[in-house]
Backbone and ligand atoms as CSV (ligand in chain L), in Angstrom:
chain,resi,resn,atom,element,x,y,z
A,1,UNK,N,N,-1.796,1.481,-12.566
A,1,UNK,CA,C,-1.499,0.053,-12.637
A,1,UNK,C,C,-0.498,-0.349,-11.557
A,2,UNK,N,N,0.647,0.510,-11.300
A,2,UNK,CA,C,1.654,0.426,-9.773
A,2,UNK,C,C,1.411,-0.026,-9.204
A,3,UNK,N,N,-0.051,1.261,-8.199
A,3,UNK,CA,C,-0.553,0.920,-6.883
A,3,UNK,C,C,-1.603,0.155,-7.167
A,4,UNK,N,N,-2.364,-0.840,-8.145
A,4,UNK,CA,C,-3.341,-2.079,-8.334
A,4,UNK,C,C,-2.156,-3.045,-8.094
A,5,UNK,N,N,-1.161,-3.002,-8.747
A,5,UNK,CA,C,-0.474,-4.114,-8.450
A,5,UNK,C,C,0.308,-4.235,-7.485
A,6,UNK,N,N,0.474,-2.913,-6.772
A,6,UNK,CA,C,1.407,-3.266,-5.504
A,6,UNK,C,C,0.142,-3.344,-4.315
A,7,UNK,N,N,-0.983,-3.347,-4.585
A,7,UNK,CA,C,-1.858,-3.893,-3.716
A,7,UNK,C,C,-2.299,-5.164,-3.346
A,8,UNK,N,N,-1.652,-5.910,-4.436
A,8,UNK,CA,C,-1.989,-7.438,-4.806
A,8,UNK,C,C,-0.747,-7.834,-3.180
A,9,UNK,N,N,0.170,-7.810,-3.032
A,9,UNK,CA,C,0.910,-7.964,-1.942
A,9,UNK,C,C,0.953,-8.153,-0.773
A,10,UNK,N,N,0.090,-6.647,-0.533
A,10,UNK,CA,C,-0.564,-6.030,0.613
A,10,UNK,C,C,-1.971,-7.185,1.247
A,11,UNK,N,N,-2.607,-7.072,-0.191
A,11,UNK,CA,C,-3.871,-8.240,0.435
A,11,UNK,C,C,-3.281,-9.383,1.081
A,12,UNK,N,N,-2.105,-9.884,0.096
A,12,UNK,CA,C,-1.579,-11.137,0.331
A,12,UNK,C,C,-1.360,-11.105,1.688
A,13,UNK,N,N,-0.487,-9.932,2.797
A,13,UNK,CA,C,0.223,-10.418,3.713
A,13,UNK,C,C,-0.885,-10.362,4.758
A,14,UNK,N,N,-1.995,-9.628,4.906
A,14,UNK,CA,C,-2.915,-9.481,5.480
A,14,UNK,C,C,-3.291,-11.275,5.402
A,15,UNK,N,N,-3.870,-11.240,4.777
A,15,UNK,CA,C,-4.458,-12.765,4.326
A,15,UNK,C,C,-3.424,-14.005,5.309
A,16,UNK,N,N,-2.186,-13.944,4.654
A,16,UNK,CA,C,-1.300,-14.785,5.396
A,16,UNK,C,C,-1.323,-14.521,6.950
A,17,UNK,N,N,-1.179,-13.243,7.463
A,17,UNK,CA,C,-0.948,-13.243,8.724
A,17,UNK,C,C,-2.070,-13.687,9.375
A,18,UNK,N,N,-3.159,-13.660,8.701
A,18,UNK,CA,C,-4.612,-14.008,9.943
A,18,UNK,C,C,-4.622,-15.518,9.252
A,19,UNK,N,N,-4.297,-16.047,8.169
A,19,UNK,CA,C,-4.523,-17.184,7.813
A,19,UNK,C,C,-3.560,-18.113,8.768
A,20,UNK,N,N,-2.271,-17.143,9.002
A,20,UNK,CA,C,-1.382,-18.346,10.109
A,20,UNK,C,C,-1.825,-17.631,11.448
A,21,UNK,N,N,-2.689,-17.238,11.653
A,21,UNK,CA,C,-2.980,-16.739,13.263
A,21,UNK,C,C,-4.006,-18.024,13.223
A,22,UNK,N,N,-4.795,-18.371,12.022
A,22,UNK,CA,C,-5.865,-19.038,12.549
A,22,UNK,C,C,-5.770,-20.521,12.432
A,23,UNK,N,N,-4.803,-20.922,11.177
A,23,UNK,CA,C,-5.034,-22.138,10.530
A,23,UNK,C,C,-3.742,-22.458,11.042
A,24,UNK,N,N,-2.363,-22.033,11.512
A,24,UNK,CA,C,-1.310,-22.375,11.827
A,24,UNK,C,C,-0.781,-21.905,13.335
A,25,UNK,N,N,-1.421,-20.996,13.705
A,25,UNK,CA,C,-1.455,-20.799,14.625
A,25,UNK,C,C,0.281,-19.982,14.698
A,26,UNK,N,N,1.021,-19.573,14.197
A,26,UNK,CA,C,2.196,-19.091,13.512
A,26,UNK,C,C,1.996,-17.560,14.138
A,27,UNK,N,N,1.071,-16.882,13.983
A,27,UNK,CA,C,1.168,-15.698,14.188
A,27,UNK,C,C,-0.051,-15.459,15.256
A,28,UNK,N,N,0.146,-14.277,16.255
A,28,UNK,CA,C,-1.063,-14.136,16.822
A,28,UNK,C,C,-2.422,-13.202,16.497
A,29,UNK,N,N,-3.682,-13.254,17.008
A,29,UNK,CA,C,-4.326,-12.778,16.358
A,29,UNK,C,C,-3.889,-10.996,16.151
A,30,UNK,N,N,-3.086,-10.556,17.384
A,30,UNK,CA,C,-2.959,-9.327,17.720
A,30,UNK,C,C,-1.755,-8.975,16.238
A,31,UNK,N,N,-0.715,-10.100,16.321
A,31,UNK,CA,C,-0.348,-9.070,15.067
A,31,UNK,C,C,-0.703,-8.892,13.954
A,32,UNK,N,N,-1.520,-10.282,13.534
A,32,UNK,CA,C,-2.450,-10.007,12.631
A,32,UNK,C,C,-2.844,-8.698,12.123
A,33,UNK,N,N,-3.979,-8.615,13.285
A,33,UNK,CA,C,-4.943,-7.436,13.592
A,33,UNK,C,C,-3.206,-6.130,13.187
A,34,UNK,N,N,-2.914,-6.043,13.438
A,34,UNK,CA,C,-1.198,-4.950,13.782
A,34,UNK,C,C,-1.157,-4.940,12.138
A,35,UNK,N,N,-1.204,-5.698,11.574
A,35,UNK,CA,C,-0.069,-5.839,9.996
A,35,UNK,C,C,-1.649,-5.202,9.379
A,36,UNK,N,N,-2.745,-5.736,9.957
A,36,UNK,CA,C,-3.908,-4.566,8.993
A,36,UNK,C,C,-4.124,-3.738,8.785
A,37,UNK,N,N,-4.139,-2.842,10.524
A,37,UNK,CA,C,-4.168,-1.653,10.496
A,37,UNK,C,C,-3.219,-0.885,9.974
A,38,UNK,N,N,-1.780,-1.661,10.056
A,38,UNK,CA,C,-0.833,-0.606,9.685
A,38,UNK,C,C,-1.260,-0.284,8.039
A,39,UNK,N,N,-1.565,-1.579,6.941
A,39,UNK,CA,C,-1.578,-1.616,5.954
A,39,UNK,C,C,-2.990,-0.063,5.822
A,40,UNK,N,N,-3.845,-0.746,6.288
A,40,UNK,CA,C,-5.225,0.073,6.141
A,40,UNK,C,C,-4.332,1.472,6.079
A,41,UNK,N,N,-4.008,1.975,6.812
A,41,UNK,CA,C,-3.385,3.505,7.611
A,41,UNK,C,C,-2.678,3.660,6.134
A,42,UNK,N,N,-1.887,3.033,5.893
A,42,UNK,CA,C,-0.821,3.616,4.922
A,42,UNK,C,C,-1.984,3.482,3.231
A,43,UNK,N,N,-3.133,3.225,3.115
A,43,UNK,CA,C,-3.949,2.864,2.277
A,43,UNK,C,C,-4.722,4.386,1.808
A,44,UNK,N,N,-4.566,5.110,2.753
A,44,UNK,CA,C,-5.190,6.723,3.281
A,44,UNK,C,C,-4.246,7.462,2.406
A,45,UNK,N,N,-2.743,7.393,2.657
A,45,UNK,CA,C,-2.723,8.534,1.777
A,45,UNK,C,C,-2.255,7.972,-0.023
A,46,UNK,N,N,-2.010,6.502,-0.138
A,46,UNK,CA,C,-1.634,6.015,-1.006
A,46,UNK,C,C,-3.168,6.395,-1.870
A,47,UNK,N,N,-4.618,5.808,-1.719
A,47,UNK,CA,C,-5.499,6.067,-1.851
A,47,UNK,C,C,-5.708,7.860,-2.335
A,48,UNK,N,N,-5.693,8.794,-1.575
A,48,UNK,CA,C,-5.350,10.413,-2.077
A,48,UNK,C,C,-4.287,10.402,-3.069
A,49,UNK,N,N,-2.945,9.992,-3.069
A,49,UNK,CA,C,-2.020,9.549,-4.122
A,49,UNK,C,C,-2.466,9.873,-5.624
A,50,UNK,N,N,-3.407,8.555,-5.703
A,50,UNK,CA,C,-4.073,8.256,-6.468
A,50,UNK,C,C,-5.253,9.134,-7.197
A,51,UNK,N,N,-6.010,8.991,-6.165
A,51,UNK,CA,C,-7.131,10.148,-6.612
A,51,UNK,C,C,-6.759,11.494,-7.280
A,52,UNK,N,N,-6.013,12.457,-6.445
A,52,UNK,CA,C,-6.197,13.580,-6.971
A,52,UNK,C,C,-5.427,13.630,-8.261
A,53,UNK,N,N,-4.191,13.270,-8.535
A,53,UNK,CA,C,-3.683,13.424,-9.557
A,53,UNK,C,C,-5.253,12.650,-10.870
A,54,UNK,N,N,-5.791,11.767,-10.530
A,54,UNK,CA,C,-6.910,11.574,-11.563
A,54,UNK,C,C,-7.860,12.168,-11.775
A,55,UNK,N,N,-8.405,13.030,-10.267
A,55,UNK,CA,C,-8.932,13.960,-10.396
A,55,UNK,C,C,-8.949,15.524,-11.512
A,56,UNK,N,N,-7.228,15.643,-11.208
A,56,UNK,CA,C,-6.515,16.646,-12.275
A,56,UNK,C,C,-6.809,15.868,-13.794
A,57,UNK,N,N,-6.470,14.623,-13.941
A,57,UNK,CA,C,-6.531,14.301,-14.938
A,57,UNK,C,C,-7.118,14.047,-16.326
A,58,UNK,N,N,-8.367,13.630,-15.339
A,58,UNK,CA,C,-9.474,12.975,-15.985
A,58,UNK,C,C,-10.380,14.329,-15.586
A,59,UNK,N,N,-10.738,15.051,-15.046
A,59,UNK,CA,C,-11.531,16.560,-14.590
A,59,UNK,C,C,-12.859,15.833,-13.972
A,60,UNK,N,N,-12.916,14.811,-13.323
A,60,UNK,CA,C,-14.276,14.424,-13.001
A,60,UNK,C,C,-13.730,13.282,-11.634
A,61,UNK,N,N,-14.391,13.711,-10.695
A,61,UNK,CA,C,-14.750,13.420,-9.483
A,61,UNK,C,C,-14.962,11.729,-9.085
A,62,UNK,N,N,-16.303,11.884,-9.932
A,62,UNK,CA,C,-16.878,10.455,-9.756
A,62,UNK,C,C,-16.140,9.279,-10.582
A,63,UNK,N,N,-15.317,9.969,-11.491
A,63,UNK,CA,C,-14.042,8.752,-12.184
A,63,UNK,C,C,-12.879,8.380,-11.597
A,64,UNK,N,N,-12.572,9.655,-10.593
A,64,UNK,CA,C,-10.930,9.552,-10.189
A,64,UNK,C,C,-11.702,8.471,-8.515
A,65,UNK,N,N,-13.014,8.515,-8.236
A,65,UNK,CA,C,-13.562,7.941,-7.054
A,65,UNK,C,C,-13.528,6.419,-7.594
A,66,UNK,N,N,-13.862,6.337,-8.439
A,66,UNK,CA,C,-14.402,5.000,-9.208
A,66,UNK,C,C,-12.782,4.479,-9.274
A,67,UNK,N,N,-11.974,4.777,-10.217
A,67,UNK,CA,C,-10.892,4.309,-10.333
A,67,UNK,C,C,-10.145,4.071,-9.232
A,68,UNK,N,N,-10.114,4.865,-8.434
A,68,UNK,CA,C,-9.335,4.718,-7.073
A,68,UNK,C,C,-9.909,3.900,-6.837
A,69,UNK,N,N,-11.220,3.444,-6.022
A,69,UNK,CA,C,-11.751,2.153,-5.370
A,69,UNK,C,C,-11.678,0.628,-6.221
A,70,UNK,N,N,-11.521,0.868,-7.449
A,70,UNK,CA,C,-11.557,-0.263,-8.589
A,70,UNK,C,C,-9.695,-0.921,-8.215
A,71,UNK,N,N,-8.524,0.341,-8.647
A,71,UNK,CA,C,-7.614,-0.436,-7.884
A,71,UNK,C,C,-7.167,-0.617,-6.556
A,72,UNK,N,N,-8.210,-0.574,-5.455
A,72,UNK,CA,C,-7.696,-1.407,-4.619
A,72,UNK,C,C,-8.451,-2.076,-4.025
A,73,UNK,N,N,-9.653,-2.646,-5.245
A,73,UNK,CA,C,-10.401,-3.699,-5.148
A,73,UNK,C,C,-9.878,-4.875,-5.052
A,74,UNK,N,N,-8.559,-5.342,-5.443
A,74,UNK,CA,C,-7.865,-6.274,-5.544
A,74,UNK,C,C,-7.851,-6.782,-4.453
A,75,UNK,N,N,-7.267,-5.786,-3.322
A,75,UNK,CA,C,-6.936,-6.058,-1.914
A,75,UNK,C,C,-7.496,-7.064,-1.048
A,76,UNK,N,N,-8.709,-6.548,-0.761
A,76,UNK,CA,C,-9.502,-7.858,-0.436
A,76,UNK,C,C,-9.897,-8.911,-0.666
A,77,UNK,N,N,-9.718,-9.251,-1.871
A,77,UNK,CA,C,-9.615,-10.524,-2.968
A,77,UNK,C,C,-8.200,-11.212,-2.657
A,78,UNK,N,N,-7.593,-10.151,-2.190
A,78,UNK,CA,C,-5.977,-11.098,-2.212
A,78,UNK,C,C,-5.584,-11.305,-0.653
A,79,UNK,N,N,-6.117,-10.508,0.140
A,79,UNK,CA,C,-6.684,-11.088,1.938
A,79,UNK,C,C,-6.945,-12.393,1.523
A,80,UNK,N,N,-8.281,-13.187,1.100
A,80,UNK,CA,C,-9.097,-13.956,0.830
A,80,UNK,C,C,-8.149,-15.409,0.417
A,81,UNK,N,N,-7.312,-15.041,-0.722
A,81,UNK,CA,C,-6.511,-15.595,-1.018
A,81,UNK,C,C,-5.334,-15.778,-0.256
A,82,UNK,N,N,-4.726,-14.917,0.111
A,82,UNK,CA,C,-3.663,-14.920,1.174
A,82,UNK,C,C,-4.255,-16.247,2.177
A,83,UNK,N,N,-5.251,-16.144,2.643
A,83,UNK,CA,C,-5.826,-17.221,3.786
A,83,UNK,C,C,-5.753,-18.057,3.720
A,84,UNK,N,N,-6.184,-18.596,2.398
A,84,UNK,CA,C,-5.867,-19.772,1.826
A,84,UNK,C,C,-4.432,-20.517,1.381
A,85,UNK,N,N,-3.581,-19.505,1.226
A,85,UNK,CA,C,-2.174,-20.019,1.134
A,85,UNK,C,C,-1.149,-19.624,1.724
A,86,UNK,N,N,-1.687,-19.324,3.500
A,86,UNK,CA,C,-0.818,-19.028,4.101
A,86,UNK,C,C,0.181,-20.143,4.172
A,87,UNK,N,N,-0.401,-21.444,4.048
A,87,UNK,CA,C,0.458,-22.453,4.782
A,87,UNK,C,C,1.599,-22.495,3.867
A,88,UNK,N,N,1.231,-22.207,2.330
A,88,UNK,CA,C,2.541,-22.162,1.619
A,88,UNK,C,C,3.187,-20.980,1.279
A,89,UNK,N,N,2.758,-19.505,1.130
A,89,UNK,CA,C,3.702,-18.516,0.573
A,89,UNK,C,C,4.379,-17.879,1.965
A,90,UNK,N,N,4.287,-18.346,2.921
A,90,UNK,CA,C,4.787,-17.292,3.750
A,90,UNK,C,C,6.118,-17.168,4.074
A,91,UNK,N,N,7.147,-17.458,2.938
A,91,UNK,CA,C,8.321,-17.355,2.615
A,91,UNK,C,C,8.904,-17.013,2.209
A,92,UNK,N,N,7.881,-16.761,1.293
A,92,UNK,CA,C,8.222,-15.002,0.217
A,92,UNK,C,C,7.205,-14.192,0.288
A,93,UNK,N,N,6.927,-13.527,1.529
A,93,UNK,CA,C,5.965,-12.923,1.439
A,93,UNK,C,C,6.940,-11.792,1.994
A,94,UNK,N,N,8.194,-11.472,2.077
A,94,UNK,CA,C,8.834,-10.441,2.551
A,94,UNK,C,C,9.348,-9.975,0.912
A,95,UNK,N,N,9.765,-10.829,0.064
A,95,UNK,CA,C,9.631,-10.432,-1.343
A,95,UNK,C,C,8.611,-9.904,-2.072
A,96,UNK,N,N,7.983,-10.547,-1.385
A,96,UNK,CA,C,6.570,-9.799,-2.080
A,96,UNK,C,C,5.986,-7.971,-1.592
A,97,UNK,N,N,6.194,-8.214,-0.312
A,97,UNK,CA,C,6.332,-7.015,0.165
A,97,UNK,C,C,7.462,-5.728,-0.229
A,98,UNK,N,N,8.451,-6.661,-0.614
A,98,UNK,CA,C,9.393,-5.907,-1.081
A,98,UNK,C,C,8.984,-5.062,-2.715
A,99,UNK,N,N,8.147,-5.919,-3.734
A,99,UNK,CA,C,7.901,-5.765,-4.480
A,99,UNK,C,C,6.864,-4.618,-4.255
A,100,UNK,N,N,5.988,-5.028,-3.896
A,100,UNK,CA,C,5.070,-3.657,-3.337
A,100,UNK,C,C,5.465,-2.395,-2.978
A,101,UNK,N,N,6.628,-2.084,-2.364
A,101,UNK,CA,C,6.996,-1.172,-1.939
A,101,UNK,C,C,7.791,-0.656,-3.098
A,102,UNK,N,N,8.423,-1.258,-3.728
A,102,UNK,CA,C,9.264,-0.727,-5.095
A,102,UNK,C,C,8.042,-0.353,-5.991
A,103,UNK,N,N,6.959,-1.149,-6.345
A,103,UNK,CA,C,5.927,0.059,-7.064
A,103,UNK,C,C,5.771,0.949,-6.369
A,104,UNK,N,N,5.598,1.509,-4.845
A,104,UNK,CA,C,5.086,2.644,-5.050
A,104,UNK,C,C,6.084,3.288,-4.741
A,105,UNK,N,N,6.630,3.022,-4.339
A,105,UNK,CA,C,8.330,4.104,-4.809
A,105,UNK,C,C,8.098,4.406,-6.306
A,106,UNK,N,N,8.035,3.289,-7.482
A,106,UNK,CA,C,7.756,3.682,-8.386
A,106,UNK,C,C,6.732,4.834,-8.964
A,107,UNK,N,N,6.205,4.636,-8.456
A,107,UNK,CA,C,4.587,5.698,-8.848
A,107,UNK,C,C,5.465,6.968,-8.018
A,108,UNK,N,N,5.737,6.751,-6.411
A,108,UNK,CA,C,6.078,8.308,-6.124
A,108,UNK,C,C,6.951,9.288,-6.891
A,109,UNK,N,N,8.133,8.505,-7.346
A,109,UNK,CA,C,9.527,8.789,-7.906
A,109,UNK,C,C,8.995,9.398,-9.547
A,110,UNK,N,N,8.623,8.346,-10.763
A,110,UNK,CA,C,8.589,8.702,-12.226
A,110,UNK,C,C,6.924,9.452,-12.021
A,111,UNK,N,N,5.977,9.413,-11.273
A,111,UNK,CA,C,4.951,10.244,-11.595
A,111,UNK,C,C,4.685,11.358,-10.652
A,112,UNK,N,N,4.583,10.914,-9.411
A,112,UNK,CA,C,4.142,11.983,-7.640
A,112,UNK,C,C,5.115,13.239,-8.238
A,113,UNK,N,N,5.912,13.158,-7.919
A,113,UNK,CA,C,7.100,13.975,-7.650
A,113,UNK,C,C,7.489,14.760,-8.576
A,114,UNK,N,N,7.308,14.505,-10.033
A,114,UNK,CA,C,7.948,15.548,-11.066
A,114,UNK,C,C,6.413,16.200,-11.266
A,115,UNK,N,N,5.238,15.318,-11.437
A,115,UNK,CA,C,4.104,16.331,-11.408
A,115,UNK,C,C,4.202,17.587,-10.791
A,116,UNK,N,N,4.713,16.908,-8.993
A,116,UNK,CA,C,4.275,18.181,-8.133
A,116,UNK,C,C,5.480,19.497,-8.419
A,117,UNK,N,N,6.581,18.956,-9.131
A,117,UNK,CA,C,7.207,19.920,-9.092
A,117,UNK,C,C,7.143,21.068,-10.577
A,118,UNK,N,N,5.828,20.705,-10.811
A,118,UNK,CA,C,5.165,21.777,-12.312
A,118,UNK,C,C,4.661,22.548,-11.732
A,119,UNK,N,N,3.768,22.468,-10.718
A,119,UNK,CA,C,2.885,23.271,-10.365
A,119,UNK,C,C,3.259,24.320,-8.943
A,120,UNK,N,N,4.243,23.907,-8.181
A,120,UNK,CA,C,4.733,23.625,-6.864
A,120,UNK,C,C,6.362,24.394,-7.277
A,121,UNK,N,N,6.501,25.856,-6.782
A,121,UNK,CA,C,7.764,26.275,-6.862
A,121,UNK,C,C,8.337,25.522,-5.426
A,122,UNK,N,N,7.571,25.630,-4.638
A,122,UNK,CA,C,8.670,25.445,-3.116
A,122,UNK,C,C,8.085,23.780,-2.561
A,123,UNK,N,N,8.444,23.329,-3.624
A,123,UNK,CA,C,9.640,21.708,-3.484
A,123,UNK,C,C,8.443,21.142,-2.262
A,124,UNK,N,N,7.124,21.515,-2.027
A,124,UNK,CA,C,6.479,20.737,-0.965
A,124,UNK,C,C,6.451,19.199,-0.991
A,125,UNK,N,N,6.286,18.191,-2.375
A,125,UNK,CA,C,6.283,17.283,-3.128
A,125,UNK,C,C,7.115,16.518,-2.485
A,126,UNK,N,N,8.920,17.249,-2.819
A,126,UNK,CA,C,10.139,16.487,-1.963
A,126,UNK,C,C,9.994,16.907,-0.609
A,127,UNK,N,N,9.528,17.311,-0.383
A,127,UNK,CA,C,9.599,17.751,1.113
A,127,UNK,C,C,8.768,16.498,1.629
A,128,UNK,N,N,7.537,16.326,1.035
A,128,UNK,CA,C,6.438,14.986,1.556
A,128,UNK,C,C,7.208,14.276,1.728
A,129,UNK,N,N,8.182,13.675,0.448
A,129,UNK,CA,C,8.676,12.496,0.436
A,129,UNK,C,C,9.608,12.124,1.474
A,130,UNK,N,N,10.233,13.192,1.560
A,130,UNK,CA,C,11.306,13.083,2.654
A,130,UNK,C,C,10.606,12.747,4.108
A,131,UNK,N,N,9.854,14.146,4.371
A,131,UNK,CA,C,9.077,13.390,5.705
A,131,UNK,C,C,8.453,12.293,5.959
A,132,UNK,N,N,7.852,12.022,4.604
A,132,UNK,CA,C,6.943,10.789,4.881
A,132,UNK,C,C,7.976,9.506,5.090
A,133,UNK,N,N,9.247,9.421,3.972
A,133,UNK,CA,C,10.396,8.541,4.271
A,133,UNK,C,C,10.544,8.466,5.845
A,134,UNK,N,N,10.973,9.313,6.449
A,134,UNK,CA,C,11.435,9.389,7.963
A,134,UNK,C,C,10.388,8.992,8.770
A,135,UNK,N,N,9.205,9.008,8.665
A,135,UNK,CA,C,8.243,8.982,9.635
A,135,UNK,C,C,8.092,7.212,9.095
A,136,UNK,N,N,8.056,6.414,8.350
A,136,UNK,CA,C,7.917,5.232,8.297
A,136,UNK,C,C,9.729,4.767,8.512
A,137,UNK,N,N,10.637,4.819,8.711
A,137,UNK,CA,C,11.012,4.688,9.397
A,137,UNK,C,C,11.031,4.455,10.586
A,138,UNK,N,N,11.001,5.837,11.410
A,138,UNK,CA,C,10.372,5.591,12.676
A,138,UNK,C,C,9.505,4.714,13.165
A,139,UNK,N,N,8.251,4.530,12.154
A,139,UNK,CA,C,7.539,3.389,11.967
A,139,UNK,C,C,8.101,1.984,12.604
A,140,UNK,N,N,8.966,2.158,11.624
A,140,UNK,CA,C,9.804,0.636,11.131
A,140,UNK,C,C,10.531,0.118,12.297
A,141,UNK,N,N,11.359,1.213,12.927
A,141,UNK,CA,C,12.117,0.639,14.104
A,141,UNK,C,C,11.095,0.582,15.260
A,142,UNK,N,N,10.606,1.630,15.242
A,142,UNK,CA,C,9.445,1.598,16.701
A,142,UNK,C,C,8.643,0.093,16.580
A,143,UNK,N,N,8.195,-0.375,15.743
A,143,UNK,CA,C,6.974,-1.080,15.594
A,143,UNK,C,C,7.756,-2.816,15.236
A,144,UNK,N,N,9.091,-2.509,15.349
A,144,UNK,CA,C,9.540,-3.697,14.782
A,144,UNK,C,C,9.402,-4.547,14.008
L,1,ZN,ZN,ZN,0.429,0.348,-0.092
């Protein structure tokens, strides 16, 4: 439910940024295009995230596939929407983003992380987190 709802966000800013590239002319198409891919990219391992632990969960393939694609069916529904109200949310759309990112901190922190450390003597789990922390960083300043 986290990452369904911290996807609702994600659609949104997508949506807004091409909705003010096109209808406001606010943003250009290039960063547009920039705020998708980055989203898409970070969708890859949030997406695996997801899956395998349902995979473990549920013991079936075609459910943890199904469920994974079901929550982040939202996404594109909320692009769609985003477009439509770029002209008004794009003011809190850094709150909103903010919110997004605190679910999946959420999901990594109370579920990712103590799972991996049942199965996982040598701490690979925190180790992800940490690298993966630093490398969006880097992200963050590089990409401004
Ligand atoms: Zn995400």
């Amino acid at each position: 439910m986290a990452v369904t709802i911290h996807n609702i966000p994600e659609g949104l800013a997508v949506g807004v940024a091409y909705g003010s590239a096109f209808l406001i002319g606010g943003e250009s198409f290039f960063s547009a295009l920039m705020i998708a891919i980055g989203i898409g990219v970070q969708n890859f391992p949030e997406g695996l995230a997801l899956a395998l632990p349902l995979k473990e969960t549920l013991k079936s393939k075609k459910k943890a596939f199904f469920l994974t694609v079901l929550s982040a069916a939202v996404e594109p529904v909320m692009v769609i929407v985003g477009i439509f109200l770029s002209t008004s949310i794009t003011g809190i759309m850094p709150w909103l983003l903010s919110f997004s990112a605190g679910c999946m901190l959420y999901v990594v922190c109370e579920e990712l992380l103590p799972d991996s450390q049942i199965s996982s003597k040598h701490h690979i789990g925190t180790w992800g987190f940490i690298i993966g922390f630093v490398i969006m960083m880097i992200l963050d300043v590089a990409l401004g």
